[in-house]
C-alpha positions as CSV (number, residue, x, y, z in Angstrom):
1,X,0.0,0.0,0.0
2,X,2.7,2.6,0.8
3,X,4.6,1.7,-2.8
4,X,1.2,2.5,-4.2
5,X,1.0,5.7,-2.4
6,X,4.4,6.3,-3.3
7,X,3.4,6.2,-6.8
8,X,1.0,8.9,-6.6
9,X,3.6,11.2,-5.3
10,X,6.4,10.9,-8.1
11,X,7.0,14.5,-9.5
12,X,9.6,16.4,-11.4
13,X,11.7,18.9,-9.2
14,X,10.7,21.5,-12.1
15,X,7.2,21.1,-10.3
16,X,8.4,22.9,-7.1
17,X,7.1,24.5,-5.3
18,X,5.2,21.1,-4.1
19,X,2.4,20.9,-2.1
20,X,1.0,17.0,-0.9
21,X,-2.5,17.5,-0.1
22,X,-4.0,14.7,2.3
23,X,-7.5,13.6,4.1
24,X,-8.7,12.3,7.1
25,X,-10.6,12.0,10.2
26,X,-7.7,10.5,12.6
27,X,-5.4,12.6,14.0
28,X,-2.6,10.1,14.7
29,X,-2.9,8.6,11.0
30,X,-2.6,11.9,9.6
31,X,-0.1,12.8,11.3
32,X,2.1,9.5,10.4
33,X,1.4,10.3,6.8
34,X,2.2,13.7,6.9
35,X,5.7,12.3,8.2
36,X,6.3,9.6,5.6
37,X,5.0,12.3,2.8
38,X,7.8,14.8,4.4
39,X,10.3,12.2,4.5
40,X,9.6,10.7,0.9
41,X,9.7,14.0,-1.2
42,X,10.2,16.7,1.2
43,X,7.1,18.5,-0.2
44,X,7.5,22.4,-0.3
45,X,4.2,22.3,2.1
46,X,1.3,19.8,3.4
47,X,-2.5,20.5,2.5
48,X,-5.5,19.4,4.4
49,X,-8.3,18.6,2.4
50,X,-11.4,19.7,4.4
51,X,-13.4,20.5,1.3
52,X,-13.9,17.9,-1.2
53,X,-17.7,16.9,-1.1
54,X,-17.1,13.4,-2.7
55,X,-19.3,10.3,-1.3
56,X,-16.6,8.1,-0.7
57,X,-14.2,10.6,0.8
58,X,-17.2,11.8,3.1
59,X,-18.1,8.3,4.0
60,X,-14.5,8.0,5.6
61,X,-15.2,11.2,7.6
62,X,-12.6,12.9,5.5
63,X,-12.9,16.2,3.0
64,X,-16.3,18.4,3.8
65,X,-17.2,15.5,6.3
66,X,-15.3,17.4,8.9
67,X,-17.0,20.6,8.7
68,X,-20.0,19.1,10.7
69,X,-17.0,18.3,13.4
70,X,-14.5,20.7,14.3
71,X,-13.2,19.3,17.1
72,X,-11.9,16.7,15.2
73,X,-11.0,18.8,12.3
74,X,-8.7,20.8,14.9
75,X,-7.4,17.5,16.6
76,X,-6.3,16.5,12.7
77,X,-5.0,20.1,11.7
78,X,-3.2,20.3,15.1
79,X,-1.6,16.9,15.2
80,X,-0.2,17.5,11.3
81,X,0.8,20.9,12.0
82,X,3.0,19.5,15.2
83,X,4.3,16.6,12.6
84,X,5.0,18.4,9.5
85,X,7.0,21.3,11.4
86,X,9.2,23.0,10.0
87,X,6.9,22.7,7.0
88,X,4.3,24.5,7.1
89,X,0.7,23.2,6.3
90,X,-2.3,24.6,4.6
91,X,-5.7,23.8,4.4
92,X,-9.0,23.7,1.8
93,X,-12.7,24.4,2.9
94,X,-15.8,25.1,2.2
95,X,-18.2,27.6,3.3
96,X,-19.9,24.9,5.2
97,X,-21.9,21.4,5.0
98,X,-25.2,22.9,3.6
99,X,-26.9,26.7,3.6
100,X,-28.4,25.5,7.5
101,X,-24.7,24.9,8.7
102,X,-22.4,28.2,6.5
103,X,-19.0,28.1,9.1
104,X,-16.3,28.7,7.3
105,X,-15.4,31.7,9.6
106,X,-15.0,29.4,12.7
107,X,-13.6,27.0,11.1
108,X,-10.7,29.3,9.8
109,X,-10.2,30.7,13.2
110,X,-10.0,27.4,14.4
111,X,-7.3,26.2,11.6
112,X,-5.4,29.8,12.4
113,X,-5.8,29.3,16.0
114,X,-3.9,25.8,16.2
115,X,-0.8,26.9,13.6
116,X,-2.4,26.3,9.4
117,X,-0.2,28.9,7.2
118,X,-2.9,29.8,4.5
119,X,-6.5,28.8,3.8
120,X,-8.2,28.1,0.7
121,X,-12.2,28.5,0.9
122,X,-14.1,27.1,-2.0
123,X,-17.4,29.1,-2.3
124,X,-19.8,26.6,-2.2
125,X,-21.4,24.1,0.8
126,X,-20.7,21.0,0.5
127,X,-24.2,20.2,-0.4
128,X,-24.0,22.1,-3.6
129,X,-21.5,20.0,-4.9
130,X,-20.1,22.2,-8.0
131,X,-23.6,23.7,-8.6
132,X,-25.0,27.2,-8.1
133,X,-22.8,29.9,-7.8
134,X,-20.0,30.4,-5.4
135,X,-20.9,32.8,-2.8
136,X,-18.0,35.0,-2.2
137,X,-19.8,37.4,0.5
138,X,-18.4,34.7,2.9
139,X,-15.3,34.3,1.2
140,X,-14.8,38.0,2.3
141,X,-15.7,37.6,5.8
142,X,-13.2,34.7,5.9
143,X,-10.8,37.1,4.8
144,X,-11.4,39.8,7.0
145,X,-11.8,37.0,10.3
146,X,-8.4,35.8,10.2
147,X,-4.5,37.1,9.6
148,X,-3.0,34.0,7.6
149,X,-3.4,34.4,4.2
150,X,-6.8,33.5,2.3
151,X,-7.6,32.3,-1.0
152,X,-10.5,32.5,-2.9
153,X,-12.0,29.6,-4.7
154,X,-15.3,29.7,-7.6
155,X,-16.0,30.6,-10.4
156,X,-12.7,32.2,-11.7
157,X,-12.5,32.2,-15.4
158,X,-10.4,34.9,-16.3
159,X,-7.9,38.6,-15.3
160,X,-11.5,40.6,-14.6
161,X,-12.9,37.9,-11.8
162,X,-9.5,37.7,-10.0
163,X,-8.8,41.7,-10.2
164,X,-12.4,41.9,-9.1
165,X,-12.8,39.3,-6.3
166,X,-9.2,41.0,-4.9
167,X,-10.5,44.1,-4.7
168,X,-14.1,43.2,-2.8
169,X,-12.6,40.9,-1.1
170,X,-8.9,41.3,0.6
171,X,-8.0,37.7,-0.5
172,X,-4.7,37.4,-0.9
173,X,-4.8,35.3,-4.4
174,X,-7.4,32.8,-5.9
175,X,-7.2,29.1,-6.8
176,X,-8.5,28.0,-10.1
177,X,-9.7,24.6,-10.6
178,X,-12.2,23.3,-13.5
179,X,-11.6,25.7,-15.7
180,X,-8.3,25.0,-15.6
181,X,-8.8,21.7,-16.8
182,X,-10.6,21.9,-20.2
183,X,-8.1,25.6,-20.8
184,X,-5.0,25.3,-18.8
185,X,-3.7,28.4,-20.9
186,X,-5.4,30.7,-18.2
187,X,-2.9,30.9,-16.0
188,X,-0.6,32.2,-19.1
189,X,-3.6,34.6,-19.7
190,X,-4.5,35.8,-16.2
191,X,-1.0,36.9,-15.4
192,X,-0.2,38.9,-18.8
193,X,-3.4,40.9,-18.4
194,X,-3.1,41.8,-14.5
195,X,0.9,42.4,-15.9
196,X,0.3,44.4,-18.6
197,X,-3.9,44.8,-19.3
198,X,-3.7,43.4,-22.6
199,X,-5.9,40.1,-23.0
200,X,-4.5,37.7,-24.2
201,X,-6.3,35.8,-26.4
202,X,-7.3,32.0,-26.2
203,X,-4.8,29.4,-28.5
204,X,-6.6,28.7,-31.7
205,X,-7.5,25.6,-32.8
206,X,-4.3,24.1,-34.2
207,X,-2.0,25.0,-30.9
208,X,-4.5,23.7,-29.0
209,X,-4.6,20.0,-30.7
210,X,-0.5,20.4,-30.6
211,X,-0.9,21.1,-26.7
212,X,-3.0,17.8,-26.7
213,X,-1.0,15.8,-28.5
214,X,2.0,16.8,-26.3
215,X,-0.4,16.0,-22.8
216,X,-0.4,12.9,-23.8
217,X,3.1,12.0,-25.2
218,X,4.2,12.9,-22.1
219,X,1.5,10.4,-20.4
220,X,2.6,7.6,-22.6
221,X,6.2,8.9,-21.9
222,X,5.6,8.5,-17.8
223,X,3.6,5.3,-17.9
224,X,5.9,3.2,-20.7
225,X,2.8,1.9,-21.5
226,X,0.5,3.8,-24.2
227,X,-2.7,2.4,-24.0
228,X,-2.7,2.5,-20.2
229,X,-1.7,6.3,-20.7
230,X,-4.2,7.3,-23.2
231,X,-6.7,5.4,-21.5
232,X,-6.1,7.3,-18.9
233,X,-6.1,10.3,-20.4
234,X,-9.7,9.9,-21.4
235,X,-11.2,12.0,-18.9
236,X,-8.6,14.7,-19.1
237,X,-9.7,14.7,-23.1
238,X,-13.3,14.9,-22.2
239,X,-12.2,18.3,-20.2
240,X,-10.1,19.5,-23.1
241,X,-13.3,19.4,-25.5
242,X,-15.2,21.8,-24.0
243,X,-15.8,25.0,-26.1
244,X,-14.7,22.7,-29.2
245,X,-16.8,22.5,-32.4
246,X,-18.3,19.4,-32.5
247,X,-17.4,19.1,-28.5
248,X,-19.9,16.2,-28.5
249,X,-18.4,13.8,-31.3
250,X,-15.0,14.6,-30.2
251,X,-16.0,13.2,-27.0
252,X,-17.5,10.1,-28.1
253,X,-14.4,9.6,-30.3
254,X,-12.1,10.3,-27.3
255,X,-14.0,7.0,-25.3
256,X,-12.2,4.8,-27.2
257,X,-8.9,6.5,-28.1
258,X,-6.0,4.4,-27.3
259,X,-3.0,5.2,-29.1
260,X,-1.2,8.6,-30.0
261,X,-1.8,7.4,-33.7
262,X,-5.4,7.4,-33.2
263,X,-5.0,10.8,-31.3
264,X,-3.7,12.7,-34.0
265,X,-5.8,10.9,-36.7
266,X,-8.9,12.4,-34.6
267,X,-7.4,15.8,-34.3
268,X,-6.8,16.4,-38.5
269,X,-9.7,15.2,-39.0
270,X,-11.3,17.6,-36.4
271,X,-9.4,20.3,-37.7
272,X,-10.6,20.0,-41.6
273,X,-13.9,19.6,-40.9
274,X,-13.9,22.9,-38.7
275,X,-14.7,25.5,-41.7
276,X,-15.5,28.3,-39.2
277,X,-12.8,30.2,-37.2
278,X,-12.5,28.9,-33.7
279,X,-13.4,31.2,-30.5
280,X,-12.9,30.3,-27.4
281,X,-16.6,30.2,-25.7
């Protein structure tokens, strides 16, 4: 089991800075894997996951599960604080279990309180799941409650939101997640125009299929074994055809891609059938 956790931890020193983000309910096992993550990679900082809002995760009284328990979130936080030292540790929340239960104020001045460096508050309760909008109001407040540094997660999708959210809300920065996964250019994007004002535009069509193709060469690359890479590369496909022409073929062509050949086959053939100019949408 640890050679398979192992796995999941192999990075490139480019990478860095690292972060290792882990879940749990028990204090003493978090705090043993915090150790053995330290000691394995020597991770630039530990996360604790106290948002995600998955079944499974939740079922094992780990991610959101904890906001219903701070006690226990505390005893966790505390104990991998005290093992991770001097490393420091962050954590991820959300704005609470459901709209009856919205603590994410506590519960940051409980992380501050027992030594967390920086805390990340996704918008939502963990009831909403990804749905509805993220309700930065209480980002804000989280902000304004506590000294460590807080960043705001929700609905970012490009310079204007993260200017905009900074200036309502005193966060120090913003984490992006699922837009970042079917346009991983933003970043690019987002610090040019805060840099400079200009907006950058979105690749077109042809540097995008190139930045595909190259995803997954690398896959294949890391797994020395191409249909177990592109197979696993399914999903991140599915993300990359959002916005697409023809988003909805492409996707039931990328369901059975399993070879860079068929990869690049798909994408010429995408990209002569597109007559119209792409724009991003």
């Amino acid at each position: 089991r640890n050679e398979r956790t192992r796995e999941y931890l192999d990075f490139d020193e480019r990478e860095r800075p690292l972060g290792v983000q882990l879940f749990g309910g028990n204090a003493e096992h978090m705090a043993e894997a915090a150790r053995r993550v330290i000691d394995w990679v020597q991770p630039d900082f530990i996360d604790l996951n106290f948002g995600c809002p998955v079944n499974k995760v939740v079922a094992k009284n780990g991610g959101s599960a904890l906001l219903k328990d701070c006690p226990t979130l505390a005893a966790v936080a505390s104990a991998v604080v005290r093992a991770s030292a001097p490393v420091p540790v962050t954590a991820k929340i959300r704005i609470g279990w459901d709209d009856n239960s919205i603590n994410a104020t506590g519960v940051a001045r409980i992380l501050e309180d027992v030594g967390i460096a920086a805390i990340a508050v996704h918008g939502r309760t963990r009831a909403q799941g990804y749905s509805g909008p993220a309700n930065w109001d209480v980002i804000g407040e989280v902000a304004v409650a506590v000294d460590v540094p807080v960043i705001g997660n929700g609905d970012i999708a490009n310079a204007a939101d993260v200017a905009r959210r900074r200036a309502e809300t005193g966060i120090a920065g913003v984490m992006i997640g699922r837009t970042a996964m079917s346009a991983p250019w933003i970043f690019e994007q987002i610090k040019h125009e805060l840099a400079t004002g200009e907006i950058l535009p979105a690749p077109e069509l042809p540097e995008r299929w190139a930045l595909i193709q190259r995803h997954c060469q690398l896959a294949v690359e890391e797994w020395q074994n191409e249909d177990q890479a592109m197979r696993s590369m399914r999903s991140r496909l599915m993300a990359y055809s959002k916005g697409f022409p023809s988003s909805k073929l492409l996707r039931e062509k990328f369901q059975q891609v399993s070879t860079l050949a068929k990869l690049e086959e798909i994408a010429d053939e995408h990209m002569v059938s597109c007559a119209e100019p792409f724009v991003l949408l």
